[in-house]
DSSP file (Angstrom, degrees, kcal/mol; ACC not computed):
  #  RESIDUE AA STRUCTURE BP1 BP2  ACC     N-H-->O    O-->H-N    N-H-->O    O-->H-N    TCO  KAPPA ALPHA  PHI   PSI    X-CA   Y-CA   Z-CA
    1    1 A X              0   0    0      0, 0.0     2,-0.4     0, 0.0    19,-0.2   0.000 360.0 360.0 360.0 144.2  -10.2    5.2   18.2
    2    2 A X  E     -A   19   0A   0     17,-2.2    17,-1.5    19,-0.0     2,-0.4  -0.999 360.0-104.9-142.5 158.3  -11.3    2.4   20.4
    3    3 A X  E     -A   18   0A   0     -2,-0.4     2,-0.7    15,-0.2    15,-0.2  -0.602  38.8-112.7 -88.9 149.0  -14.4    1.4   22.3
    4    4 A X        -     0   0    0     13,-2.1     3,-0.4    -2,-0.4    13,-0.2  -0.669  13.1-156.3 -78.1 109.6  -14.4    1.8   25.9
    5    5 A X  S    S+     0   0    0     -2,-0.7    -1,-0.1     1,-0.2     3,-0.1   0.573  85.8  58.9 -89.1 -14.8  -14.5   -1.2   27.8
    6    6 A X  S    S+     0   0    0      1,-0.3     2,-0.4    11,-0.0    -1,-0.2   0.925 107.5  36.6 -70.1 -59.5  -16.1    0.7   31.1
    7    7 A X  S    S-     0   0    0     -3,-0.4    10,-0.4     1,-0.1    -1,-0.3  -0.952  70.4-157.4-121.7 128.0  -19.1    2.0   29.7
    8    8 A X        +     0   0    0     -2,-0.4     2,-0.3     8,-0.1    -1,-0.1   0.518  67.3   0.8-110.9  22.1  -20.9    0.1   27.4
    9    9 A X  S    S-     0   0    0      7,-0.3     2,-0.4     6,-0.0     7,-0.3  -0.885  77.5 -98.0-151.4 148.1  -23.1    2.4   25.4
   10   10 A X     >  -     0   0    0      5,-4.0     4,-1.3    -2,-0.3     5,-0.0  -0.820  33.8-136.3 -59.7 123.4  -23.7    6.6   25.5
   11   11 A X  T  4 S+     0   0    0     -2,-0.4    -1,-0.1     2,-0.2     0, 0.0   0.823  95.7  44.4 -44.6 -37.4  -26.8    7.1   27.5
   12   12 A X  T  4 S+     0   0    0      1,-0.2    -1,-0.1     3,-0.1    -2,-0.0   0.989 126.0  22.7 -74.1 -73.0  -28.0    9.5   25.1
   13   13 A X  T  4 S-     0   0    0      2,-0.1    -2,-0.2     1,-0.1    -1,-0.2   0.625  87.2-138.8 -68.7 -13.7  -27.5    8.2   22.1
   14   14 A X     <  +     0   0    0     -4,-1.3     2,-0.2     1,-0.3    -3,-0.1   0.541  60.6 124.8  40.9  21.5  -27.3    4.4   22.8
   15   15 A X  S    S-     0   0    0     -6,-0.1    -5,-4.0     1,-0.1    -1,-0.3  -0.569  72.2 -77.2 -93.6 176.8  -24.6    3.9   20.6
   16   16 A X        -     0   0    0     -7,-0.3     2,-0.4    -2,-0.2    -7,-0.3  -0.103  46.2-118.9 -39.2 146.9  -21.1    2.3   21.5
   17   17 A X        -     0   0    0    -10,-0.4   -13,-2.1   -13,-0.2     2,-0.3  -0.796  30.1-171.0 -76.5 141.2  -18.6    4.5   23.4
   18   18 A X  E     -A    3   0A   0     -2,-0.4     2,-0.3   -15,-0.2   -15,-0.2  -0.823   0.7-166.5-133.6 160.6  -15.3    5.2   21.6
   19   19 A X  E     -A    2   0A   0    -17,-1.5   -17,-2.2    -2,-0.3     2,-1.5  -0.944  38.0 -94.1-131.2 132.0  -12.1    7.0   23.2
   20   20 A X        -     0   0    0     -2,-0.3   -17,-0.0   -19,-0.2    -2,-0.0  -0.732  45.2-152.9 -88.6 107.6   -9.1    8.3   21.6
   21   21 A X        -     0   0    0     -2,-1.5     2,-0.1     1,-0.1   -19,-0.0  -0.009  22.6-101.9 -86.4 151.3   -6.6    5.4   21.8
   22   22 A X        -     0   0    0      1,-0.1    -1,-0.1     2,-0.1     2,-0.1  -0.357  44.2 -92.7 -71.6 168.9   -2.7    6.2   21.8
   23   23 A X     >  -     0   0    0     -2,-0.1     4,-2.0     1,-0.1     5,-0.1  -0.344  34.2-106.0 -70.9 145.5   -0.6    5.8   18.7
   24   24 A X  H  > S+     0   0    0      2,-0.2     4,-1.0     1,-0.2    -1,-0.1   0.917 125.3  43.2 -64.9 -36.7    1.2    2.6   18.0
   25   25 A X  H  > S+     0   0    0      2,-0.2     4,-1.4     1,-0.2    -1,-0.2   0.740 107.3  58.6 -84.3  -8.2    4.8    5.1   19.2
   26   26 A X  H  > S+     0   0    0      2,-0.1     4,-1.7     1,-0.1    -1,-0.2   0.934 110.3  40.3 -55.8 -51.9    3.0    6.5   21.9
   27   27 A X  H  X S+     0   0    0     -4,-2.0     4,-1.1     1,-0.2    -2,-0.2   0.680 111.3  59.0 -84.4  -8.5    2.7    2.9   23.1
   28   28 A X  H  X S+     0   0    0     -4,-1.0     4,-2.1     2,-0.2     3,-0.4   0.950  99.4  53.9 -59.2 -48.5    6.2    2.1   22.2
   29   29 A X  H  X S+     0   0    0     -4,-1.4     4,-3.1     1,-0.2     5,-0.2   0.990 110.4  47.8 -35.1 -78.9    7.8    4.7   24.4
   30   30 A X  H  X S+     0   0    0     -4,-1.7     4,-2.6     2,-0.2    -1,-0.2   0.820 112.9  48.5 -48.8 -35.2    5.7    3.1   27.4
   31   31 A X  H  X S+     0   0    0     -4,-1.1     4,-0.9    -3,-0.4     5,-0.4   0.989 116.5  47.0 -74.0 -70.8    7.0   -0.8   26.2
   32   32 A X  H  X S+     0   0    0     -4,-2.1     4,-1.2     3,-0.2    -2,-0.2   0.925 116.0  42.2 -35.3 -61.1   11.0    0.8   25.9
   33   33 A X  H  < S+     0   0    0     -4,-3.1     3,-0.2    -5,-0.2    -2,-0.2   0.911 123.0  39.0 -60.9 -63.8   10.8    2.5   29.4
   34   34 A X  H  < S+     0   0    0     -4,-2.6    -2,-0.2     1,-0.3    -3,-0.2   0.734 133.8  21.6 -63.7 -60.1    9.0   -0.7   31.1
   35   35 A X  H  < S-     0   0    0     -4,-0.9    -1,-0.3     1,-0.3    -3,-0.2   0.593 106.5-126.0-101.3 -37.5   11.1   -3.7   29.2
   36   36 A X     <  -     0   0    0     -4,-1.2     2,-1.0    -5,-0.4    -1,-0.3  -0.396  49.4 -42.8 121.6-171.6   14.4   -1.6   28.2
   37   37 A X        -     0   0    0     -2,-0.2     4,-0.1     4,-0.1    -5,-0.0  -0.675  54.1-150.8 -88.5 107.9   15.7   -1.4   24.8
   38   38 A X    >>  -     0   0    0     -2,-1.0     4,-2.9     2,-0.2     3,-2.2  -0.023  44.3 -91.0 -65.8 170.0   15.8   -4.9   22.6
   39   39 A X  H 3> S+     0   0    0      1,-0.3     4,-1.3     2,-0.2     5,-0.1   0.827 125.8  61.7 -66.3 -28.1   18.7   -5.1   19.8
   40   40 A X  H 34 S+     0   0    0      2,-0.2    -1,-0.3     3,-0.1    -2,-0.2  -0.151 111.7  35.2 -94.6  43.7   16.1   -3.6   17.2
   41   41 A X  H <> S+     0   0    0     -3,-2.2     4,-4.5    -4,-0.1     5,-0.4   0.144 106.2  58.9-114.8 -45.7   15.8   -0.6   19.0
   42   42 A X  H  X S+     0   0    0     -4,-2.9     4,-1.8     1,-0.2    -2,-0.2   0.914 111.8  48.5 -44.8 -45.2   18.9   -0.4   20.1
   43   43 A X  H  X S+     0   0    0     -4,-1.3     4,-3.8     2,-0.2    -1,-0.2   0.932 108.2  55.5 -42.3 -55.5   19.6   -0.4   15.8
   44   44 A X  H  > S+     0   0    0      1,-0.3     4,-2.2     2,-0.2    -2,-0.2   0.901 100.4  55.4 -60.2 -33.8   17.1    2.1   15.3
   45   45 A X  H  < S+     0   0    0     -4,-4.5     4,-0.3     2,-0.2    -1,-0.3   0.909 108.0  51.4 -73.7 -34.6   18.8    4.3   17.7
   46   46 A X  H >< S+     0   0    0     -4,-1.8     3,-1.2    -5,-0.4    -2,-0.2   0.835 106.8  55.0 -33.0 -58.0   21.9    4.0   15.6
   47   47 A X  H >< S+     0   0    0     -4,-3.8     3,-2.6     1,-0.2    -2,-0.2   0.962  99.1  55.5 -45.7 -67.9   20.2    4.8   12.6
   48   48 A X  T 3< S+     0   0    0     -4,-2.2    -1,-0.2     1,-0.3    -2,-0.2   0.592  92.8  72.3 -59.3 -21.5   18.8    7.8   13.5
   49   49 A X  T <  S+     0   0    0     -3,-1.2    -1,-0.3    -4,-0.3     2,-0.2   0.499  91.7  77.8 -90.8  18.1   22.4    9.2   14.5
   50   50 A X  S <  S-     0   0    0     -3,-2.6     2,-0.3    -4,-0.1     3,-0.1  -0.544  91.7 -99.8 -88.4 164.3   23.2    9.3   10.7
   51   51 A X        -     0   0    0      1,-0.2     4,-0.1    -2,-0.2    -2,-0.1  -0.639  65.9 -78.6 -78.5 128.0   22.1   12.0    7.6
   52   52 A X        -     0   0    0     -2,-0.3     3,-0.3     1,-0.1    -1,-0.2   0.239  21.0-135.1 -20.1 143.7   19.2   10.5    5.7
   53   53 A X  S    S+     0   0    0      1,-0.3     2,-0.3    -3,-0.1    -1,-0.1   0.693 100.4  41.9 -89.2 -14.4   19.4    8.1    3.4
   54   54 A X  S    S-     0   0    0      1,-0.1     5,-0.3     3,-0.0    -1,-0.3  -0.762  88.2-128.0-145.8  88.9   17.1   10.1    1.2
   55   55 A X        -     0   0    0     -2,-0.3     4,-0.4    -3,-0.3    -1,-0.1   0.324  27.6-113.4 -19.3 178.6   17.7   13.9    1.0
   56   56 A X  S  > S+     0   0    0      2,-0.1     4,-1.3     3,-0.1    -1,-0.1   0.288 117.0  57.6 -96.7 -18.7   14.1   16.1    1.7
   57   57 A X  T  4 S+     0   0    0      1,-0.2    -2,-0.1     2,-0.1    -1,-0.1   0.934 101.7  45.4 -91.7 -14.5   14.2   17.2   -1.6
   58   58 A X  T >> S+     0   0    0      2,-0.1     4,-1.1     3,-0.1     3,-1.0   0.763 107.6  65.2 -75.7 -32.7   14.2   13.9   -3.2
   59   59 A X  T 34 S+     0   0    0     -4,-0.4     4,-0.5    -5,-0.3     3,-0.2   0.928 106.1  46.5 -17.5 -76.3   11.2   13.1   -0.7
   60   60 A X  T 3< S+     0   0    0     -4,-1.3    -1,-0.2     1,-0.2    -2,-0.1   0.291 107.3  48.3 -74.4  12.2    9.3   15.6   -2.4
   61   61 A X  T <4 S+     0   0    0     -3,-1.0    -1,-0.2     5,-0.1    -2,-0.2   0.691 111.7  50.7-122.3 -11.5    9.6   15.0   -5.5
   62   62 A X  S  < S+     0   0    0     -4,-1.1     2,-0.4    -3,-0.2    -2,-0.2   0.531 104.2  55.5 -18.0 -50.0    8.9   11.4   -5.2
   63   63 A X     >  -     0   0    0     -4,-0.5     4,-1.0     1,-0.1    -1,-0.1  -0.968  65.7-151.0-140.9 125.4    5.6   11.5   -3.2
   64   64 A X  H  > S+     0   0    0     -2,-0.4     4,-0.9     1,-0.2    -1,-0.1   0.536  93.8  72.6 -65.2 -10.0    2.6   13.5   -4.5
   65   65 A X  H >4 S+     0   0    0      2,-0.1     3,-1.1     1,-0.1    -1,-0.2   0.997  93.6  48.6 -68.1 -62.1    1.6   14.0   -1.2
   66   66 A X  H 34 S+     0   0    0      1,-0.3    -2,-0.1    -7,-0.1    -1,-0.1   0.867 111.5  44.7 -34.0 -53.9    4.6   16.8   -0.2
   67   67 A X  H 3< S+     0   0    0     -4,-1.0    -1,-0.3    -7,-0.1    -2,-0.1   0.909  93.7 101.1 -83.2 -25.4    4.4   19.2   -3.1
   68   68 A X    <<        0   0    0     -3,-1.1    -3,-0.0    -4,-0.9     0, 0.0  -0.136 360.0 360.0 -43.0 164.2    0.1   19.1   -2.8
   69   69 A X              0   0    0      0, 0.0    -1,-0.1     0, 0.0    -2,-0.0   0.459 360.0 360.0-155.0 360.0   -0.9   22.4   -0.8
C-alpha cells in the first residue's frame, strides 16, 4: 500500500488515499531492464541454474507454515 501523492484525501470519507504499490521484484525487474544487470544479479542468475540446495520435502518439514492447510 502507499498513499497517493495526487490526491490528498477521499472526498467522501476524508481520509488519506492509499494505492496498491508494486512489490519490491516487481520494481526490481523495472531497475534490471533500465540499469542492466550488476555482478549480484548476474550471481543470482547463476544460482538459479542449479537444483536446490534444500529439497521441497525438507522445506516442508522444516517450516510450519507448508504442511498447515
Amino acid at each position: 500500500m502507499g498513499h497517493d501523492k495526487k490526491e490528498t484525501h477521499d472526498p467522501y470519507t476524508g481520509l488519506p488515499k492509499h494505492y496498491l504499490a508494486g512489490h519490491d521484484v516487481e520494481e526490481f525487474y523495472g531497475v534490471v531492464k533500465r540499469w542492466g544487470a550488476s555482478d549480484s544479479v548476474k550471481r543470482l542468475v547463476e544460482i538459479t541454474k542449479h537444483a536446490p540446495f534444500v529439497s521441497d520435502f525438507n522445506v516442508s518439514a522444516c517450516c510450519g507454515n507448508c504442511v498447515i492447510s
